[in-house]
N, C-alpha and C positions, 0 to 999 in steps of 0.2 A: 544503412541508416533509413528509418521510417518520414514520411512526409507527413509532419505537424499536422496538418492542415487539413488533412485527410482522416487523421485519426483522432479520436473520442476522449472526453476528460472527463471527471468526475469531481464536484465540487462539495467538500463533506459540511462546508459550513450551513450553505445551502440545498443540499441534496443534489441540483443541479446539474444534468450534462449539457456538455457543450460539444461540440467538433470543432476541433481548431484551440492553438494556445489563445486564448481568450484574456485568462485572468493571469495573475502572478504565483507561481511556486509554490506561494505557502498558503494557497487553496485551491491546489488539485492534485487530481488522484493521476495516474495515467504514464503512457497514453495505452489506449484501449481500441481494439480490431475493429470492433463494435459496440452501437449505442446500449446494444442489452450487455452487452459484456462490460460498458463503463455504469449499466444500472445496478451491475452488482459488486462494485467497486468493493463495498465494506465488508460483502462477506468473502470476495475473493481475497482480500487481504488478513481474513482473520484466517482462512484454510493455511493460507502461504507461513504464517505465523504459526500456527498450531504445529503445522509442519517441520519446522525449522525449532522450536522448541524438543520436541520429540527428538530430531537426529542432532542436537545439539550436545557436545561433551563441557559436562556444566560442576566438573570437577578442577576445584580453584585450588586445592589444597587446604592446609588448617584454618579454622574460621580466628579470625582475630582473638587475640588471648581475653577483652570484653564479651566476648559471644560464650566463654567458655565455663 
């Protein structure tokens, strides 16, 4: 387990990084190795997304009998 305190957060309402749990849960990103690595908070998280979109099996079966 990583030391808080030590490691980097990003805050998207403000752009903000911090080092250390500073704020509460539902404004940050993290945690993060480093302060440049918590400044690219939004785009590491869209790569992580695009990614997982891609290898994602997104076959639900027939679409509602409305869709049809």
């Amino acid at each position: 387990m990583c030391n808080d305190d030590t490691q980097w957060f990003y805050d998207p309402s403000t752009g903000e990084v911090s080092q250390g749990k500073e704020k509460g849960w539902d404004n940050r990103m993290g945690p993060y190795s480093s302060e440049a690595e918590a400044r690219q908070a939004l785009s590491i998280a869209a790569e992580r997304n695009k990614a997982a979109d891609a290898d994602s099996d997104d076959n639900w079966g027939q679409p509602p009998s409305w869709e049809n």
